[in-house]
C-alpha positions as a Markdown table, in Angstrom:
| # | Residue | x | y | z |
|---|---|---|---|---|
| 1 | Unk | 0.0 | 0.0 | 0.0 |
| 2 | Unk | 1.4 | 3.1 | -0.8 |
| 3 | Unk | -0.3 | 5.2 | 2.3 |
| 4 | Unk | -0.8 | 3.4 | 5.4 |
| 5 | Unk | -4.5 | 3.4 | 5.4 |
| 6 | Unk | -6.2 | 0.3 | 6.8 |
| 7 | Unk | -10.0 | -0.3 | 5.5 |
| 8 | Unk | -10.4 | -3.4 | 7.6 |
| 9 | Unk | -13.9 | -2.6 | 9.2 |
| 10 | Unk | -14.7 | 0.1 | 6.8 |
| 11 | Unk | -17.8 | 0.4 | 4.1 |
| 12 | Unk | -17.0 | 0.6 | 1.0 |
| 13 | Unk | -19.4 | 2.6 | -1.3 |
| 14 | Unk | -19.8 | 1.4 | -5.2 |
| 15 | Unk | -20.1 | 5.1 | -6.7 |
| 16 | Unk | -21.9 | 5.8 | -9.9 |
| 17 | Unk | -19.4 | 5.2 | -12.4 |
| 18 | Unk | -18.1 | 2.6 | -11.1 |
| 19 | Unk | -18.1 | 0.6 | -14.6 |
| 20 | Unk | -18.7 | -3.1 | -13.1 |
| 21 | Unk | -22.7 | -4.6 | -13.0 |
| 22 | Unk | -21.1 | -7.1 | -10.0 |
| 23 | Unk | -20.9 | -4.0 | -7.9 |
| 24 | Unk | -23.3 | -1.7 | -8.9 |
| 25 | Unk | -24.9 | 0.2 | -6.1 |
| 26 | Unk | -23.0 | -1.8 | -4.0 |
| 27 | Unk | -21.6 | -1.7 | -0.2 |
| 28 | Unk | -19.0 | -3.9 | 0.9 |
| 29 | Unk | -18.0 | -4.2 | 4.0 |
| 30 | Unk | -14.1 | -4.8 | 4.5 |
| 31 | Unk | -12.7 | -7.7 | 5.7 |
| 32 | Unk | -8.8 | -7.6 | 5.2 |
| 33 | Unk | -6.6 | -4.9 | 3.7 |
| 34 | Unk | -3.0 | -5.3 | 3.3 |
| 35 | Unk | -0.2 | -4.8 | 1.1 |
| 36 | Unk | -1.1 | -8.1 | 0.3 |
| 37 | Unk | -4.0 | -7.3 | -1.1 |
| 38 | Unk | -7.9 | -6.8 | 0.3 |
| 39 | Unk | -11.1 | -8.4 | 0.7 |
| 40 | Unk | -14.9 | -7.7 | 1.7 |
| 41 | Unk | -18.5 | -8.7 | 1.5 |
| 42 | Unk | -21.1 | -7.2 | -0.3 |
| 43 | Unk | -24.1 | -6.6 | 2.2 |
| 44 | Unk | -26.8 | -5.0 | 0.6 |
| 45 | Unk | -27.5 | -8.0 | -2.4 |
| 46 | Unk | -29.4 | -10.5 | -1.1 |
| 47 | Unk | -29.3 | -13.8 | -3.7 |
| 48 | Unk | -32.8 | -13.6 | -4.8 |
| 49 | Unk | -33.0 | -17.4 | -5.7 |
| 50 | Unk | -31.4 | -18.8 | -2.7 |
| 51 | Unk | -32.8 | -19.9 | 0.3 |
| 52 | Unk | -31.1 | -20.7 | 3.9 |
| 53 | Unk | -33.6 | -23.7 | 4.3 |
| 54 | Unk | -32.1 | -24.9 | 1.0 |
| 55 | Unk | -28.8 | -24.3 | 2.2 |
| 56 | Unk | -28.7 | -25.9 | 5.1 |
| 57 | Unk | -30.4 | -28.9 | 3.6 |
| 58 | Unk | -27.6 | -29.5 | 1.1 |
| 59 | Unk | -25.1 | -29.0 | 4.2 |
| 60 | Unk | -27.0 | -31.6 | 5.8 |
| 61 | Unk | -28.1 | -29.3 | 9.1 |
| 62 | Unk | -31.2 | -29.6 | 10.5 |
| 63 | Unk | -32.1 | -26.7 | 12.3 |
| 64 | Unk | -33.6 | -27.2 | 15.9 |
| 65 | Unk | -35.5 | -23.9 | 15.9 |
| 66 | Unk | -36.7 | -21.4 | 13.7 |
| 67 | Unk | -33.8 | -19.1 | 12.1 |
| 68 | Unk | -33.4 | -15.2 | 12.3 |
| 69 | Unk | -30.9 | -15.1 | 9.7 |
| 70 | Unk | -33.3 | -14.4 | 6.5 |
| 71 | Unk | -31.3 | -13.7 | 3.5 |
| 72 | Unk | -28.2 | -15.1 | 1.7 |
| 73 | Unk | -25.9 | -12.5 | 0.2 |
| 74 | Unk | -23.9 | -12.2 | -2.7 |
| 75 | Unk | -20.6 | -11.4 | -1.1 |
| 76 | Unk | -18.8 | -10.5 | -5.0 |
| 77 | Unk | -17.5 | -12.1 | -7.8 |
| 78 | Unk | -15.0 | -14.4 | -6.5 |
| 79 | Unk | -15.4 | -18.2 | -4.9 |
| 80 | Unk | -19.6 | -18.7 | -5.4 |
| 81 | Unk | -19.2 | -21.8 | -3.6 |
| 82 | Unk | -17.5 | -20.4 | 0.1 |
| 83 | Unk | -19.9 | -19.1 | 2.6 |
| 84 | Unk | -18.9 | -16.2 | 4.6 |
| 85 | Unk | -20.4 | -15.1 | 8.1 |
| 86 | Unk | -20.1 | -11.3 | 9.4 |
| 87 | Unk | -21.1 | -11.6 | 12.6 |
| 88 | Unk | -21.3 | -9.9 | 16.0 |
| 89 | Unk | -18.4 | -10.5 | 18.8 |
| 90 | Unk | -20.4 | -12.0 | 21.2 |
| 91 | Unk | -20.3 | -15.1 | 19.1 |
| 92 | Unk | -16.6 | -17.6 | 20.0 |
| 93 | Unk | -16.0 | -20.4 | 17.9 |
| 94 | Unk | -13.9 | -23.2 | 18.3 |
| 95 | Unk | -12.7 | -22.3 | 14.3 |
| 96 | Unk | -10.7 | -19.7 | 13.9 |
| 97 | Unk | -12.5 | -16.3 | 13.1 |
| 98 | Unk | -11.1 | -13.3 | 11.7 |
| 99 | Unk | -11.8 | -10.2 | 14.4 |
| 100 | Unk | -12.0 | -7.1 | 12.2 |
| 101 | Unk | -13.3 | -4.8 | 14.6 |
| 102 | Unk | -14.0 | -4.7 | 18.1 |
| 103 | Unk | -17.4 | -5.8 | 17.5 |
| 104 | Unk | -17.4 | -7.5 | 14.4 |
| 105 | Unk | -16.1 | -10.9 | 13.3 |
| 106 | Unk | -15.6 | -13.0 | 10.2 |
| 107 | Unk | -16.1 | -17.1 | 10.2 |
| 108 | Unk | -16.2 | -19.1 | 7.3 |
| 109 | Unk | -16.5 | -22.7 | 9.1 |
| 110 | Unk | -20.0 | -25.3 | 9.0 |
| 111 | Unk | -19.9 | -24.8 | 12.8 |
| 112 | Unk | -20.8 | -21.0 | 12.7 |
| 113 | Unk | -23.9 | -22.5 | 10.7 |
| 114 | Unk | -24.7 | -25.3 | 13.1 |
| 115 | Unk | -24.6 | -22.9 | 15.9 |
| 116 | Unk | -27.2 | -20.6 | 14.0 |
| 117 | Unk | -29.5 | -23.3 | 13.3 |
| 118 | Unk | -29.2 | -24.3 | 17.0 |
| 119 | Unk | -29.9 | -21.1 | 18.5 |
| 120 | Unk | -26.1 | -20.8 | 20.1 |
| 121 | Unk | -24.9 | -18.5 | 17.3 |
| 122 | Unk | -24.5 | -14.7 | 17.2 |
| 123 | Unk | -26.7 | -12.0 | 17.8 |
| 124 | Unk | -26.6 | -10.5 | 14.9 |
| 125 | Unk | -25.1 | -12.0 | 11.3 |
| 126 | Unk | -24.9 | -12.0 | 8.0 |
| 127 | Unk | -24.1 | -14.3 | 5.3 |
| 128 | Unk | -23.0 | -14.1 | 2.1 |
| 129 | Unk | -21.5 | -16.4 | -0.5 |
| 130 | Unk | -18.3 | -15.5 | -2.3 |
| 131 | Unk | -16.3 | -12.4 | -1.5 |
| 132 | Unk | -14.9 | -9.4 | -3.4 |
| 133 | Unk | -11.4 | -9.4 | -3.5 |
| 134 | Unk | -8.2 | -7.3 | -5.1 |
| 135 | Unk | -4.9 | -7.5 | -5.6 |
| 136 | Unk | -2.5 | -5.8 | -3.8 |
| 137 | Unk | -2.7 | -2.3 | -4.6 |
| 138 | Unk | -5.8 | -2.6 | -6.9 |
| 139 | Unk | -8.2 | -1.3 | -4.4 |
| 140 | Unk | -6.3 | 2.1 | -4.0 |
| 141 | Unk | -6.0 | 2.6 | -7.6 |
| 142 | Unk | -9.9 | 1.7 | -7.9 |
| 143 | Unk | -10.6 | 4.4 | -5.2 |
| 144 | Unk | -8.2 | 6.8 | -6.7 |
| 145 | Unk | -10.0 | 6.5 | -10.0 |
| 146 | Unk | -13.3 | 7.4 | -8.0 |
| 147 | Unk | -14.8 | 4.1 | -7.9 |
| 148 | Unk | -14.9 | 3.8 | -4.5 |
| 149 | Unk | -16.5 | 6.1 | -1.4 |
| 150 | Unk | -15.1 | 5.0 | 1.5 |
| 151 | Unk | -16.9 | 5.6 | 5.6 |
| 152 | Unk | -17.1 | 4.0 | 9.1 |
| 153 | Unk | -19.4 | 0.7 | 9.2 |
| 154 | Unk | -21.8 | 1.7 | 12.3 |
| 155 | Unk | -23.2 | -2.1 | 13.3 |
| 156 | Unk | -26.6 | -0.8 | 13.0 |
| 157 | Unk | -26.1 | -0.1 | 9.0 |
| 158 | Unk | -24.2 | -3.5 | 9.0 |
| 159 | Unk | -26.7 | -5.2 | 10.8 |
| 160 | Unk | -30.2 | -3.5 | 11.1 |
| 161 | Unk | -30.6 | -1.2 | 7.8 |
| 162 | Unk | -32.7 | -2.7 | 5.3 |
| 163 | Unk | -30.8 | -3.8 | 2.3 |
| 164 | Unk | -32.2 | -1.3 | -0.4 |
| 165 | Unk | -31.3 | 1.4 | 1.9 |
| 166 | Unk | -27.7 | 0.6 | 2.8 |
| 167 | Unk | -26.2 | 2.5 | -0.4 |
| 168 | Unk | -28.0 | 5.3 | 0.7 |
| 169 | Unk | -27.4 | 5.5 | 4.3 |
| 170 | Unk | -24.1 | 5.0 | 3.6 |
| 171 | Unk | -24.0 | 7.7 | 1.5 |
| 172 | Unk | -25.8 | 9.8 | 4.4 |
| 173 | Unk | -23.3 | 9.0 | 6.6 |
| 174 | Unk | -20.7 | 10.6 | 4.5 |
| 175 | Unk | -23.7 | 14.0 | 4.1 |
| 176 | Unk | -23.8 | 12.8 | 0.7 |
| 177 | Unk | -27.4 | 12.8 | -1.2 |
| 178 | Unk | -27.1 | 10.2 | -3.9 |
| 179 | Unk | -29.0 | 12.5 | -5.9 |
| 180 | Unk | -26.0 | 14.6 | -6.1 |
| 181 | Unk | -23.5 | 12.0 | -7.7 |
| 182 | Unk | -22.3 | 11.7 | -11.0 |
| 183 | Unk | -21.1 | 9.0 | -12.9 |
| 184 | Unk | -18.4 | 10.8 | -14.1 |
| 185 | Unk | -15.2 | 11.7 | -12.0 |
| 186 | Unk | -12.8 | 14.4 | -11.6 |
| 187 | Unk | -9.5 | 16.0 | -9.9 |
| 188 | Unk | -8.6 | 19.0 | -8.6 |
């Protein structure tokens, strides 16, 4: 990285222009950010044919009570097939889980997914399948190049904001109106 900025825990806001339909009106929510590269979820684009019931039935996990987790995400273009839970810290796995905040943690193991389905999982999650990820350096030039807003990640937009109105209320945070942006970007 050429400036010492970490993103991990930050929100990552897909502006206008952004030039990619994968992350179009997206926010992603950053997991890792290195030299060596970075990588986040997407957490406002539910998979609209996907269904945890479905999910948990090819895993073979019966769930013992109804489940609060309602949606599956679309965590980005890379790896379809691996499942990705941003949860809340009250939640300790035996499995290793990334901390990225302190409040927010990342698990990508069957048990976080047993636990849910048994009612000893975390307060508040998210799943998503697939992340998005870049190589090292990439995500600065992207930002650079206006593709990218970037803002804190208050828990309750992670968490509690409906998902057609993260984009915005990201946005808000920032006292951005989305009616204000352009596709097209500029320097001084």
């Amino acid at each position: 990285m050429t400036d010492k900025t970490n993103l991990d825990g930050k929100l990552l806001i897909a502006m206008p222009g952004i030039g990619d339909t994968n992350f179009d009106k997206s926010v992603i929510y950053m997991c890792a950010h290195s030299e060596d590269g970075a990588m986040g979820l997407i957490i406002n684009k539910p998979a609209p044919d996907l269904a945890l019931t479905d999910l948990l039935e090819q895993l073979s996990i019966n769930p013992s009570q109804p489940i609060s987790l309602k949606s599956i995400y679309i965590g980005g273009p890379v790896e379809h097939g691996r499942g990705f839970v941003l949860h809340s810290r009250d939640y300790k796995p035996q499995d290793a889980t990334l901390d990225v905040t302190d409040t927010v943690g990342m698990t990508a193991s069957l048990e976080i997914l047993e636990d849910i389905s048994n009612g000893t999982g975390p307060d508040q999650c998210l799943l998503a399948l697939g992340y998005s990820g870049w190589a090292p350096g990439q995500l600065e030039s992207e930002i650079q190049e206006n593709g990218w807003l970037v803002c804190d990640a208050p828990d309750d937009l992670l968490f509690a904001t409906k998902d057609d109105e993260k984009w915005n209320a990201a946005l808000k945070s920032l006292g951005i109106d989305a009616r204000m942006l352009s596709a097209e970007g500029g320097r001084a």
